[in-house]
N, C-alpha and C positions, 0 to 999 in steps of 0.2 A: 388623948381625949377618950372617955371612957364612950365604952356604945349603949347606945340609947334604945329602951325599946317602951313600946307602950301598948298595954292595953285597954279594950272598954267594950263592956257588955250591953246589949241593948236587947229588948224585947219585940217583938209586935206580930201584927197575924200574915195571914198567908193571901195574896190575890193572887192573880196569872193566867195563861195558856199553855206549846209543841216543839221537832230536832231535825233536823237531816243533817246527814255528814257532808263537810266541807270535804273535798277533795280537788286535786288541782293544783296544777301548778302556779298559778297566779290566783291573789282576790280579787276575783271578780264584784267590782259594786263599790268596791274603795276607793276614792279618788286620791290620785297622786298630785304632791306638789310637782308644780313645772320648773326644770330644769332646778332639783333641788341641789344647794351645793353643801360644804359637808356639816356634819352636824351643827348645831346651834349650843355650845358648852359652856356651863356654869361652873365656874372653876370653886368648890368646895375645901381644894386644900390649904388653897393661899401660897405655897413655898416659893418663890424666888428663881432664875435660873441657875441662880448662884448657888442656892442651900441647894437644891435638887445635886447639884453638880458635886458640892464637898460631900454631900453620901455617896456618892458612886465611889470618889474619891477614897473614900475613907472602905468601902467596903472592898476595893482591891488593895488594901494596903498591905495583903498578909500574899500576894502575889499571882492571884485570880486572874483568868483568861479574859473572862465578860462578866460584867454585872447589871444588874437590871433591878429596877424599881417600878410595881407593881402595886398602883395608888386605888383605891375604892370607895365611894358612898353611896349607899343603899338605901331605899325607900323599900318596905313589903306592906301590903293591906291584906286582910282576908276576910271575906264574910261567909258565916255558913249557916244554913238554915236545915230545921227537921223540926218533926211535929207540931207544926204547923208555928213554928215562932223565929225570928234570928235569934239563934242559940248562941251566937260571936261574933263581933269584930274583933279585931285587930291592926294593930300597927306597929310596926318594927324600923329601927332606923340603927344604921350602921358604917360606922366610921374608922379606917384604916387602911394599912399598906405591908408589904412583904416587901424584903430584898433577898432577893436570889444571886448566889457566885457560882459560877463553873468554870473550873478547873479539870481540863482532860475529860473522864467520866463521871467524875466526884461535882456534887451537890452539893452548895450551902444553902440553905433559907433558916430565915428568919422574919417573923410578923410582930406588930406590934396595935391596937388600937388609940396608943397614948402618942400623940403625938407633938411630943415636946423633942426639942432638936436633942434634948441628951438623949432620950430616951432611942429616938431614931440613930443615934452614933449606938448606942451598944446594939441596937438589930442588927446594922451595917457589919459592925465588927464579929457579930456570933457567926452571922452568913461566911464572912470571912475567915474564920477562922477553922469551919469546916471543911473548906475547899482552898485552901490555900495552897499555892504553889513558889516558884523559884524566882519568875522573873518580875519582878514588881513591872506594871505599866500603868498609863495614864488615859485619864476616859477623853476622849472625841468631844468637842464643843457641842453643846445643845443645838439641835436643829427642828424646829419645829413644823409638822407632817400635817397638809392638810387633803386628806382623801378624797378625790372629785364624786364620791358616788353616796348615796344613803340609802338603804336595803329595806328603810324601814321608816319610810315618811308619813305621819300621823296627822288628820285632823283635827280628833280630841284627845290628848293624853291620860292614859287611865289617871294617872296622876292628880292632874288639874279636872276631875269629874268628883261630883258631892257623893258623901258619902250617900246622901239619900236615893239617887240618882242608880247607886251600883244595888242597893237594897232592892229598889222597882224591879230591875232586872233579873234578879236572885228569883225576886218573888213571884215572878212570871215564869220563868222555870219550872218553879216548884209547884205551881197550882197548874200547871198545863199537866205534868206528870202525876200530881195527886187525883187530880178529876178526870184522867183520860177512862179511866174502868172501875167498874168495886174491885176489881181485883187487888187493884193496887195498896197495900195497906201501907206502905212505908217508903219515903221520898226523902232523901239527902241534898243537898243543890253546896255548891261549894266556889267561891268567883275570889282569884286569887291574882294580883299585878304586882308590879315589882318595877321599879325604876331604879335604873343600873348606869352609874357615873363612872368611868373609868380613866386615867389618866397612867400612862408607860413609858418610861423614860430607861435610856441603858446606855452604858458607858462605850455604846457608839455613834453616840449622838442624837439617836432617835426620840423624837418627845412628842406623844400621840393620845387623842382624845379620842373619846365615845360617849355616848348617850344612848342608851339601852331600852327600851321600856316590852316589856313583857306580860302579858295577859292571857288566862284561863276559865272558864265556865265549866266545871263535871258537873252532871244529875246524876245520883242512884236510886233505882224505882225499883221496888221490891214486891213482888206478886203471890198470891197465897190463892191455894185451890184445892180445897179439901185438908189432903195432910203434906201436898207438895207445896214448894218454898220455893223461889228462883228470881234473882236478883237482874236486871240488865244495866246498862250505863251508857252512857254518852255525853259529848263535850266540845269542845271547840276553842280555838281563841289565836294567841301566834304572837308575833312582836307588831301587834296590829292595836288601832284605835279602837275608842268607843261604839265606834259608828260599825265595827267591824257586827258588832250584835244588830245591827239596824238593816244591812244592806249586806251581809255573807252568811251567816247563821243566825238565825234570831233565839231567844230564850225558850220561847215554846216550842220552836222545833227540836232543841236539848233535849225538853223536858218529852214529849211526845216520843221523842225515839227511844228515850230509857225504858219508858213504857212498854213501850211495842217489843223491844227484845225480852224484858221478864215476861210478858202475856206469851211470846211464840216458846219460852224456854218451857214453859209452862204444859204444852203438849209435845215438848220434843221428847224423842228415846236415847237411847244409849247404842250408838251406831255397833255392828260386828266389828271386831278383830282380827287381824289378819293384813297380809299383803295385799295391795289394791293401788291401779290408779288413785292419784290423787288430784285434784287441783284447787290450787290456793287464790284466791278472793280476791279482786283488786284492790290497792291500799292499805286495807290493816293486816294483810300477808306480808307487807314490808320489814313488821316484825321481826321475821324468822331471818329474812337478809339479814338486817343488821347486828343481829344474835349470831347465826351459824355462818358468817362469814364477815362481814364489816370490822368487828374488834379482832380477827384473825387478820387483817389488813393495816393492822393501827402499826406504826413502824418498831414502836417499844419490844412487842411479841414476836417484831421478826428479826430482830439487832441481837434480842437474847435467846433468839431459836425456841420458843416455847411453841413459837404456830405451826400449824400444818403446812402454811403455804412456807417456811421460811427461804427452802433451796428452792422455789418453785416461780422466781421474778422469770418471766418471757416465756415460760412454758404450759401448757393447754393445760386447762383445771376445770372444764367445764364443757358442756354442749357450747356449739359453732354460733348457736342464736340468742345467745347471755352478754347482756354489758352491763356493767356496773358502773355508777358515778357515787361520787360526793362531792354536795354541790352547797357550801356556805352560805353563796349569791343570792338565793330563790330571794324575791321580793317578799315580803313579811312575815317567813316561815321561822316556826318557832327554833328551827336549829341555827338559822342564819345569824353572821353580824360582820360587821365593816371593816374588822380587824380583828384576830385573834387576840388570846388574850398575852400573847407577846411581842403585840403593835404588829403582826404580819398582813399584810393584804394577801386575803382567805384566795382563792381560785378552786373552779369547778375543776374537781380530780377526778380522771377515767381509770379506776381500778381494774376492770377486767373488762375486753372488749372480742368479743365476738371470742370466747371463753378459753381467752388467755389471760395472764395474769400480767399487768402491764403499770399498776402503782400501786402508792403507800401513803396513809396517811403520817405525814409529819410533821414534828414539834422542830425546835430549833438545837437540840441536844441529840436526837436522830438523825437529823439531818447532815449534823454535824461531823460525829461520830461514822454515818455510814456515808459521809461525803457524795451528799444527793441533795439537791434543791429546797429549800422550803415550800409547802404546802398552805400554810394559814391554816392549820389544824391543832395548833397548840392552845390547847384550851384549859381552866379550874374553876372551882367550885366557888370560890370568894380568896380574897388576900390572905388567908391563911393555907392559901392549898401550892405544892407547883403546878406549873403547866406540864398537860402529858399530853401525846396525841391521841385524839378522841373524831369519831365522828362528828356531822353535823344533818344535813339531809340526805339522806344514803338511800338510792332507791333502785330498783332494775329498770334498765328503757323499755320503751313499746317495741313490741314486737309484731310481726305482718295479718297474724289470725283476728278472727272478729271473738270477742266470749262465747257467742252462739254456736260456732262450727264447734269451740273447743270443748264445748259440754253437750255436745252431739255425736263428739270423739270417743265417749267414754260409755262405753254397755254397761259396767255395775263399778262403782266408785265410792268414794269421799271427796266433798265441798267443804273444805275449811275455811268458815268467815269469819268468825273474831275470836282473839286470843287472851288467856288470863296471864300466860306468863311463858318462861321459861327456860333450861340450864343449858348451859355450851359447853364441853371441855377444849383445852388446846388440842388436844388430837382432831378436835371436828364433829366428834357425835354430840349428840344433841337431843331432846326430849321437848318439845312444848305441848302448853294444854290448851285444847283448842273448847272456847267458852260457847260457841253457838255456830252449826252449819250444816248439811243436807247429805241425803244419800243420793245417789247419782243413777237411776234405774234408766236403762235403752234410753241415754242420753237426753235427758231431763231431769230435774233437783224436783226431789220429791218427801219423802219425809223430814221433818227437823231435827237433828241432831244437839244432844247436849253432852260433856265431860268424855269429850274422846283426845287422847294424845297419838304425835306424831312425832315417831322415833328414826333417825337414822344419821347419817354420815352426811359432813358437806361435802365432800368433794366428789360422792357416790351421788346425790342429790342435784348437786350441778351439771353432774353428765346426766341423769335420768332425765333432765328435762326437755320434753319433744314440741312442746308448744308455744309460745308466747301472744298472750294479746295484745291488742293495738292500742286499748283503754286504759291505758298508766291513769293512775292515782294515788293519793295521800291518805293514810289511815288519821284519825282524830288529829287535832294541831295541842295534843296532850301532855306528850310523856316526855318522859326524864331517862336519861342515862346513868346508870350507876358502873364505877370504876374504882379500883382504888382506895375506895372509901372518899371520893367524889361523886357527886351528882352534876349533870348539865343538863338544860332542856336541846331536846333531839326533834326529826322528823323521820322517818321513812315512807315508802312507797312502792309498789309495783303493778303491774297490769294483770291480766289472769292470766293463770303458767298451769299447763297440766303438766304434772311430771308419772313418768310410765309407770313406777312403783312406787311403794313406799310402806312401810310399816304402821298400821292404824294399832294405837291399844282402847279398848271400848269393851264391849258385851260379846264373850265367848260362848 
């Protein structure tokens, strides 16, 4: 079956209102179904137990360990607006499966969109023929897996919402951020969902469903003042409903805080360079966790010895007051879901606790290989990708300090609050750029900073750390993980962390 996509342009003008950052571990304002039991699944592939089963069959036939089938339907929309019109819809629809063989450490895959049973026998056979081994065996009877829990119980489905309905919403963004100032001369609004069907079946019997739904709101609000330029943004959204814009973050308050950070970027400087206390922001400092230490944790990196931590499982990698989780479960969080994507039930992982190093995340080929448990970490990008381990909510716990004592801690410093980006090698160093945050004078945040980077070592950086606050949170319910030449959507998190040094690069 070929994949389907479609699009359609539409015109019209601008109305709206404001942003605040969701943060938190739970939506607050969302109602939960009572005692929801597991998903509600619309079976889009139609196959058989029986056809399901002569592919497995057939894809061990060249003498494969495990084989697995890796089924997909996809729903994407997108709308986006600027100068003053919707510039685009869209709709995208997408239909197929991958079969994966492993053999010892050898990998077969193979994907197909067309899904005619010949066409599905030569996938089976390509997988197989990559990974093929000595002892021919036979797949485990179908057993079908139904999961007592749903991480992501919805009201309204973006899905089943008019398109006119997601348009209003865009549009209230956008004019809350165009009319917050004159300054503003230029406002982006961009509202992006996604409905995610998956069906996993493997030559041990397992046959498992999902239902996915995913949802996005970014502003970009662009400020000009004189011959200075400076951009802010802000967003929201998570594997959450409609209502999640009605009762957790609303459109205007998107649109208002994009605002607010191009206006304050607008009279920032260019902080000094140099070594200095530093301390990093609550929530969108999660960041740098999941950069300078999270994909150093992924079990891939540590089975092929590329990570820093690789000899370093049960030995101290950090200050005494650092714990690290990866946590799948959180209720509607954009990195969360009900099963990996190789049917595994996910589990909250405690990677470093009290700043020893204590887990890993794992796929079912790590797991295997380094003869250690499954994690529910096996994650990919759509049916043509494999599963690798990858984070999903990765955040640091709360720690005993209040924010106030720890930025009372600090006679002259850096306040790192939002970041554009940033590089990690295996070794650990690392460079991020920090997009908007303050200087720290006799412990109080005093001027705004803009385009200062912060360079150094994780494992120098995890001991450096002297502080922990008590106020854990979540940076935007935005972003994406890149891997591989994979994407997933991700969350991180932390509380405000002073750490005793650090490398600021800025205005020498």
């Amino acid at each position: 079956m070929p994949e389907i996509k479609r699009r359609t342009f539409l015109k019209a003008s601008a109305a709206g209102l404001g942003s605040i950052i969701f943060s938190g571990l739970n939506c607050k304002g969302i109602k939960k179904m009572k005692n929801p039991p597991h998903l509600v699944f619309e079976d889009h592939f139609h196959f058989s137990q029986e056809d399901l089963q002569k592919f497995l069959n057939i894809s061990l036939s060249r003498g494969g360990d495990f084989s697995e089938i890796y089924l997909e339907y996809k729903i994407y929309n997108s709308i986006n607006m600027e100068e003053d019109i919707i510039k685009e819809t869209a709709e995208s629809i997408s239909l197929g499966l991958g079969i994966r063989v492993l053999s010892g450490e050898k990998t077969g895959y193979g994907y197909t969109n067309d899904l005619s049973r010949e066409k599905i026998k030569k996938t089976a056979l390509t997988a197989a023929s990559i990974a093929s081994g000595t002892t021919l065996r036979n797949t485990a009877s179908l057993n079908p897996v139904q999961f007592p829990h749903n991480f992501y119980p919805l009201l309204i489905h973006p899905s089943q919402e008019s398109l006119e309905e997601k348009i209003r919403l865009v549009k209230k963004a956008y004019s809350a951020a165009r009319n917050f100032d004159s300054k503003i001369k230029k406002v982006k609004v961009s509202l992006m969902d996604l409905d995610q069907h998956i069906t996993i079946v493997n030559s041990e019997g397992l046959k498992v469903s999902d239902a996915r739904p995913l949802i996005k709101m970014v502003c970009l609000a662009v400020a000009e003042k004189e011959e200075k330029r400076e951009a802010g943004f802000s967003g929201g959204g998570g594997r959450v409903g409609m209502e999640y814009f009605a009762h957790v973050l609303t459109p205007e308050e998107i649109g208002q805080d994009a605002a607010k950070e191009a206006l304050n970027l607008l009279e920032a400087i260019t902080p000094p360079a140099g070594e200095m206390p530093v301390i990093l922001a609550p929530g969108h400092s999660g960041v740098l966790v999941h950069e300078a230490v999270g994909h150093l944790l992924e079990a891939d990196f540590i089975r092929k010895k590329t990570s820093i931590f690789w000899n370093k499982m049960g030995k101290k990698v950090g200050s005494s007051q650092i714990t690290i989780y990866d946590d799948p479960t959180i209720p509607n969080f954009r990195g969360s879901y009900n099963i990996d994507d190789e049917g595994t039930i996910p589990k909250k992982t405690l990677l470093i606790i009290k700043g020893n190093l204590t887990g890993l995340l794992q796929d079912r080929l790590s797991a295997k290989l380094m003869k250690k448990p499954l994690t529910g970490h096996g994650r990919r990008e759509n049916y043509t990708c494999i599963p690798i381990p990858r984070m999903s909510n990765t955040y640091i716990d709360r720690g005993e300090y209040s924010p106030e004592e720890i930025i009372k801690s600090v006679k002259k410093g850096f306040y790192a609050q939002k970041y554009q980006g940033g590089q990690v090698e295996d070794s650990g160093k690392f460079t991020f750029s920090v997009n908007s945050g303050f200087l720290i004078e006799n412990g109080k945040l005093t001027s705004p900073t803009k385009q200062a980077t912060l360079i150094g070592t994780n494992i120098d950086i995890l001991n450096d750390i002297e502080m922990i606050g008590s106020d854990l949170k979540f940076g935007l319910q935005t972003g994406s993980c890149g891997k591989e030449g994979q994407t997933v959507p991700v969350n991180d998190g932390c509380p405000t962390i002073k750490i005793a040094k650090m490398t600021v690069g800025g205005q020498k």
